[in-house]
N, C-alpha and C positions, 0 to 999 in steps of 0.2 A: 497665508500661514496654514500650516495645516493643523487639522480639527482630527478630537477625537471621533470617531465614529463608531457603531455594532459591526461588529465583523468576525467572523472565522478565520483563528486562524491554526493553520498547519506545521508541524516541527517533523522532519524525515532525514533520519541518518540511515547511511549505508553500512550497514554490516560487515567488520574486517578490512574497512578502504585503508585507514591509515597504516594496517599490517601489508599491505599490499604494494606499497608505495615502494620499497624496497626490489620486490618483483618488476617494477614498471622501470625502474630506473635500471636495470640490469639488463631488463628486453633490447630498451631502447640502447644502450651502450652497445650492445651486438647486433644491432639490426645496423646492416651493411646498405640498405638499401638508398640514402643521401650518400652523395660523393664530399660532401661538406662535412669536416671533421666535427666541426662544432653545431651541428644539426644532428640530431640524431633522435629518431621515432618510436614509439612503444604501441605496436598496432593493437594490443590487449586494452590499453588507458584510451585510446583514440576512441573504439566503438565504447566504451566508457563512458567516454565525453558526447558519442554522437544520441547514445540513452539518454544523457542530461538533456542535450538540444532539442529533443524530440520531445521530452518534456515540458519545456518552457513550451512550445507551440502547442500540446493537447491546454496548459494551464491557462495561455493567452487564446485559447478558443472559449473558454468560461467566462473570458472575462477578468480572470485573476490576476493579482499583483506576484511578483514572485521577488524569492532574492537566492542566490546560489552563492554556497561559499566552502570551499574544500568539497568533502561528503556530506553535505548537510542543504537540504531543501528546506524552506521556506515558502509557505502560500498565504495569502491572506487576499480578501473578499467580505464586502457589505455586504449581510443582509439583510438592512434596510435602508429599502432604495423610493426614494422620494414619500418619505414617512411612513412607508408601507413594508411592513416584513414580507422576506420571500422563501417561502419554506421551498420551494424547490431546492433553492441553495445549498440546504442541509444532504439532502440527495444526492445532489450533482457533486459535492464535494467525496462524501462516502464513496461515489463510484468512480472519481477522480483517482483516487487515492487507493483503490484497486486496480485499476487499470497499470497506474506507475508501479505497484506492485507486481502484476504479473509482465511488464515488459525489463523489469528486473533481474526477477526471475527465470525468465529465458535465458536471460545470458551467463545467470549459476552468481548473481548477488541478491540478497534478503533485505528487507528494508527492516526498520522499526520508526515506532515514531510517538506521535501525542496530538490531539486535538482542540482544541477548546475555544469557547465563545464571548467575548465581551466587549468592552471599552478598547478601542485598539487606535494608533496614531500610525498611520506610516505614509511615506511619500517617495518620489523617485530617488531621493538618499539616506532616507532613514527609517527606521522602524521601532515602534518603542510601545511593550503595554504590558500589562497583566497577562494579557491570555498565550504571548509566548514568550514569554519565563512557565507559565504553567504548562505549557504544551514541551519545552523543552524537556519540562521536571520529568513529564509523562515517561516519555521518553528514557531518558537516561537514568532515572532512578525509579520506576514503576513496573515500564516493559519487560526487561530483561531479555524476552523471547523475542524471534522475530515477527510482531506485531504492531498493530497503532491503535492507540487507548484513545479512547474518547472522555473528555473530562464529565465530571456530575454536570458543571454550567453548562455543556453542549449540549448535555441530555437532558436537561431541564429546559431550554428552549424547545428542544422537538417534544416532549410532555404535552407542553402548555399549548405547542401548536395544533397535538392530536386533538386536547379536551376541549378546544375550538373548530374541532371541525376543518381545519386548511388542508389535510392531506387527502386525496382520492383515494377509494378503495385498493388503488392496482400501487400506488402509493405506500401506501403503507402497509401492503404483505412485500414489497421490496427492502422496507424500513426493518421488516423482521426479516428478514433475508440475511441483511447486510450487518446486522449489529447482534451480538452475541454479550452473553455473559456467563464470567466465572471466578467464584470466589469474591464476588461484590465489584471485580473490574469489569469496566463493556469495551469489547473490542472489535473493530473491524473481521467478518467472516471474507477474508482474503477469498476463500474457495469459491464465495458464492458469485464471482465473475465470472462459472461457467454459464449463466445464464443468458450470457451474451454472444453464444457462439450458436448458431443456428439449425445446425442440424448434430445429428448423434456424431458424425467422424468426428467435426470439431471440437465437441465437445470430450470427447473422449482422447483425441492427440492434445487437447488443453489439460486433463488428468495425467498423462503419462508426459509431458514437459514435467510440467510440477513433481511429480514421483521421481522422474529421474535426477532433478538438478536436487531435490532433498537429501536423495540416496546418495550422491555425489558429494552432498556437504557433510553426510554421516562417515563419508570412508574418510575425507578428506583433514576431518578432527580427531580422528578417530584415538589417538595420543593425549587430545589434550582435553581433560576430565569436561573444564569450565565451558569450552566452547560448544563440545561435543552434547553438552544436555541441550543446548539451547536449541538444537536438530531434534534430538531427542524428540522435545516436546514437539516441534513445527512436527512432526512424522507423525506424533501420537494424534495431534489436532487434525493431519492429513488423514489419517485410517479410520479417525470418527468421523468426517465429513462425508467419504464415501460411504459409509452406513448409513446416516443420517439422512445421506441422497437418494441410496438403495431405497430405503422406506418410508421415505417422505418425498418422493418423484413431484408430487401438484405442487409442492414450496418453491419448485426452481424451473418447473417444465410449466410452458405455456400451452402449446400445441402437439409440441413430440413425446411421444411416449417409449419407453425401448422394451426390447422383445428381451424373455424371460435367458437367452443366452449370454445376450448384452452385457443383462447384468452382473450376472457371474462375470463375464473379463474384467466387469468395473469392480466388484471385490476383489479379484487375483491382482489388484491394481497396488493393496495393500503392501507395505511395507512391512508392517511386522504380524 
């Protein structure tokens, strides 16, 4: 039978899918490309689909349980494993959950979402607990922008793990890297997955992907008040991070440093 266990877990909606559903179903009615009348393809929803797929295998390289349904991701993961807490887990997941953010983002969708840590039951058909109904709540009624909240319980396990001692130094300037707060919420720094790109081009074609698919979602609402701020902000959060990177280089550079021109392109990077 299965057992409650500690677990993280993950709540990620996609941003605008269910408006979108409309568009896919019109593509595929005109897309001529099956000779089968009652087949018919939407190449937009496809690589859609082939994001989510690519998903579940970065998720089952962790280890993680997953469940997909509609727009909506689900992750969940012990951690604690043979009585023993594993504070990497807390890490691995934060940069999980970046990573699915910027392969999102490539293709011009946003994610949001919610976090949180406790008592969790799930198995290969079901799932059921406190920490996502809370991670949903995150989500849907906390986020609003396109973000993912981390609950107090998540952050009160990684607290407890710092005033123990379990994180390495290189550890936990990653842990401030990755988690941000504003206005009493803590949210994933989406941006700070530049840190994974290796040298300055990367890292700078990673800046201007990001710029453009925001700029893209600013014209693209541009009519409609509601949607339109929630860019708003994602652009306002984009133009402080490139500052914040201009003048805090040691937070995200390891080894590379960029030359005093660089910079400057990485401001004009700015949206507004």
């Amino acid at each position: 039978m299965p057992k409650y266990t500690k677990q993280i877990v993950v709540f990620i909606d996609i941003l605008g899918f269910s408006n979108m559903l409309p568009d896919f179903e019109k593509e595929a009615m005109d897309n001529d490309s099956s000779e089968d009348e009652l087949y018919h393809q939407s190449p937009t929803l496809n690589r859609l689909l082939q994001i989510f797929q690519d998903s579940v295998r970065w998720i089952r390289e962790k280890s993680c349980n997953h469940y997909l349904f509609s727009d909506n991701i689900c992750i969940t993961i012990d951690y604690v494993v043979e009585e023993t807490e594993q504070p990497t887990l807390f890490l691995e997941i934060l940069q999980l959950v970046n990573l699915l953010n910027y392969e999102f983002i490539r293709e011009g969708y946003f994610i949001r979402g919610g976090i949180d840590a406790g008592w969790f039951l799930d198995s290969s058909d079901m799932a059921a607990g406190v920490p996502l109904v809370n991670a949903y709540r995150l989500e849907s009624e906390t986020a609003v922008h396109p973000r993912v909240i981390v609950s107090d319980s998540f952050y009160s396990v990684i607290l407890q793990m710092r005033s123990l001692g379990n994180f390495s130094s290189d550890e936990e300037s990653v842990l401030d890297r990755l988690l941000v707060e504003e206005d009493g919420v803590r949210f994933i720094n989406g941006y700070a997955h530049i840190q994974n790109f290796e040298d300055s081009a990367g890292k700078k074609d990673y800046l201007m992907i990001c710029r453009g698919k925001i700029s893209a979602a600013l014209d693209k609402y541009n009519g409609i008040a509601r949607v339109h701020a929630k860019y708003k902000w994602t652009a306002e959060k984009f133009d402080a991070f490139l500052e914040d990177y201009i003048q805090n280089q040691e937070r995200y550079e390891i080894a590379e440093t960029w030359e005093e021109q660089e910079l400057l392109a990485i401001r004009d990077l700015k949206i507004n």
